[in-house]
C-alpha positions in Angstrom: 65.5 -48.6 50.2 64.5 -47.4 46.6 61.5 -49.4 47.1 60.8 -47.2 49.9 61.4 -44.1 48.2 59.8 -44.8 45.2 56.8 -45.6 47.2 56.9 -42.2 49.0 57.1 -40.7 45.4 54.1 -42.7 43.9 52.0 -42.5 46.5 50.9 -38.9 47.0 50.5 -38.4 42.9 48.0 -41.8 43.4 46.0 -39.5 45.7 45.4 -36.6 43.3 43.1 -38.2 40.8 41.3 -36.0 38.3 37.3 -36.3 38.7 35.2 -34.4 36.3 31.6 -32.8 37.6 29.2 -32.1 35.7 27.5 -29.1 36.6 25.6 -26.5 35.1 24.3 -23.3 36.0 21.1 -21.6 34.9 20.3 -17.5 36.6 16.7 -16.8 35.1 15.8 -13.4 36.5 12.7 -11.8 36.2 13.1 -8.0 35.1 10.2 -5.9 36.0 11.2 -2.7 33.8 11.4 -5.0 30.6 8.8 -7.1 31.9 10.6 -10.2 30.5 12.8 -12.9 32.0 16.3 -12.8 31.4 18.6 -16.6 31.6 21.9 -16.8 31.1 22.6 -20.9 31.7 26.7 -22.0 31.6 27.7 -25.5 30.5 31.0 -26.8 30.3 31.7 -26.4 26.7 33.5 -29.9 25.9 30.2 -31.3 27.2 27.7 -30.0 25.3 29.9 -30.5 22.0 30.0 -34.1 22.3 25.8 -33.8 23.7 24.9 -32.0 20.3 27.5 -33.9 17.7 26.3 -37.3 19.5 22.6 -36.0 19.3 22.5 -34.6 15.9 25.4 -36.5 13.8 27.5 -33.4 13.6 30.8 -32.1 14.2 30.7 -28.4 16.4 34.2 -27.7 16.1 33.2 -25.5 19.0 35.6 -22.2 19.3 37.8 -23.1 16.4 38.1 -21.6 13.0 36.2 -24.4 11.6 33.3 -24.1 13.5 30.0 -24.2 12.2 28.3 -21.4 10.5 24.9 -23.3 12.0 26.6 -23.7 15.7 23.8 -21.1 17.0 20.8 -22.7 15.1 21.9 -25.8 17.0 22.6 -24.6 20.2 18.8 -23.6 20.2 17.5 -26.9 19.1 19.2 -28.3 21.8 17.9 -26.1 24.4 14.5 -26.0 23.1 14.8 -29.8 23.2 16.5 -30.2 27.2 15.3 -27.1 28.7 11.9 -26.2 29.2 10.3 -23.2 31.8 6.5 -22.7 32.7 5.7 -19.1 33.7 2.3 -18.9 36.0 1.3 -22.1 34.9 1.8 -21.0 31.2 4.9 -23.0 29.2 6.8 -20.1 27.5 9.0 -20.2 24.1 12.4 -18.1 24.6 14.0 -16.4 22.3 18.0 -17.6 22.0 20.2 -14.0 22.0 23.3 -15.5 21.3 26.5 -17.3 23.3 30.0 -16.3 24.3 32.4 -18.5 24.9 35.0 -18.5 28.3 37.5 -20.5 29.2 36.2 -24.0 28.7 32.6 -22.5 29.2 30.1 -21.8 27.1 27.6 -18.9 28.1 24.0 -18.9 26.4 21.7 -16.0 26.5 18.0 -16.4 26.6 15.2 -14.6 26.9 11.2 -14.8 27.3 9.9 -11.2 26.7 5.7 -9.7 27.8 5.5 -11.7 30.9 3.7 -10.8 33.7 5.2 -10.8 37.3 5.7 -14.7 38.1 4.3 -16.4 40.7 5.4 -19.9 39.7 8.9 -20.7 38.0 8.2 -24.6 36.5 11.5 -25.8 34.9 12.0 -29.0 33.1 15.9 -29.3 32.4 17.5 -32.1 31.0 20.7 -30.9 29.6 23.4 -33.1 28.9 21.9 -35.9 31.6 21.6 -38.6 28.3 25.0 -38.3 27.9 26.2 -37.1 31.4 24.3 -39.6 33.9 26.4 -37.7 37.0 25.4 -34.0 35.3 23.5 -31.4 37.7 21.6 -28.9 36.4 21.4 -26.2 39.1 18.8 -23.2 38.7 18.5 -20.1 40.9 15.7 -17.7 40.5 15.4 -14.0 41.1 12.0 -12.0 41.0 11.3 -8.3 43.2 14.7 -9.1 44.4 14.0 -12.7 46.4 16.1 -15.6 45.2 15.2 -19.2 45.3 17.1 -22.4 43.8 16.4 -25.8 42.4 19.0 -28.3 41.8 17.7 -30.9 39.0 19.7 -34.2 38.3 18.9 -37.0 35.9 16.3 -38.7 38.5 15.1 -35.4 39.3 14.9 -33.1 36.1 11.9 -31.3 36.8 11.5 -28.3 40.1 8.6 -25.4 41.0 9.4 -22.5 42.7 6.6 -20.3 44.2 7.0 -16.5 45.1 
């Protein structure tokens, strides 16, 4: 009998086992009074820690009162290095505007400023898929108010959309 209940007990908590996805999101939105694209791309902030201290021999400390006073400077390398976007056929350099962190999120701002209205949206993101073989990278698109998405993996890191 305590067998049996002990069973009952176990079994239910074997059930509920923690699986971690890896999954991040980039919004790139064409603004037509700026004439610039605006990104804001979310990654799980324990995730790209261990990305940029494995890549670059460092220690982030990321959102602690030891973190680093280069943790931007970083940030951008890494991006620049992972994430790559091709405007009407034209690869463009984006600025990095900063980060904010959220929970276990990290926020990055991004932008790409005098760009004419896209017709194309090329983007090369490999973002935390060396370290992550399981991560998604998923990329939705807004320009004269349509939407359109791409969802990039490690075997698929690259996507066009056409408006």
């Amino acid at each position: 009998m305590k067998k049996l209940v002990v069973l009952l007990f176990i079994l239910p908590l074997l059930s509920f086992t923690l699986h971690k996805y890896y999954v991040a999101l980039t919004e790139i939105e064409y603004r037509e009074d700026t004439r610039s694209i605006q990104m804001i791309m979310n990654v799980f902030m324990d995730d790209i820690e261990l990305a940029i201290n494995k890549d670059y021999d460092t220690n982030l400390q990321i959102a602690t009162k030891n973190e680093l006073k280069l943790i931007d400077d970083l940030f951008y390398k890494y991006l620049k290095a992972h994430f790559k976007i091709t405007i009407n056929n034209e690869e463009k350099t984006y600025k990095f505007i900063g980060k904010e962190y959220e929970g276990d999120i990290v926020y990055f701002y991004l932008e790409i400023e005098n760009v004419s209205l896209p017709k194309s949206i090329n983007v090369e993101n490999t973002i935390l898929v060396d370290h992550f073989p399981d991560q998604q990278n998923l990329i939705k698109a807004t320009v004269k108010k349509e939407r359109k998405s791409l969802f990039l993996s490690s075997d698929n890191d690259k996507g066009l959309l056409n408006f």
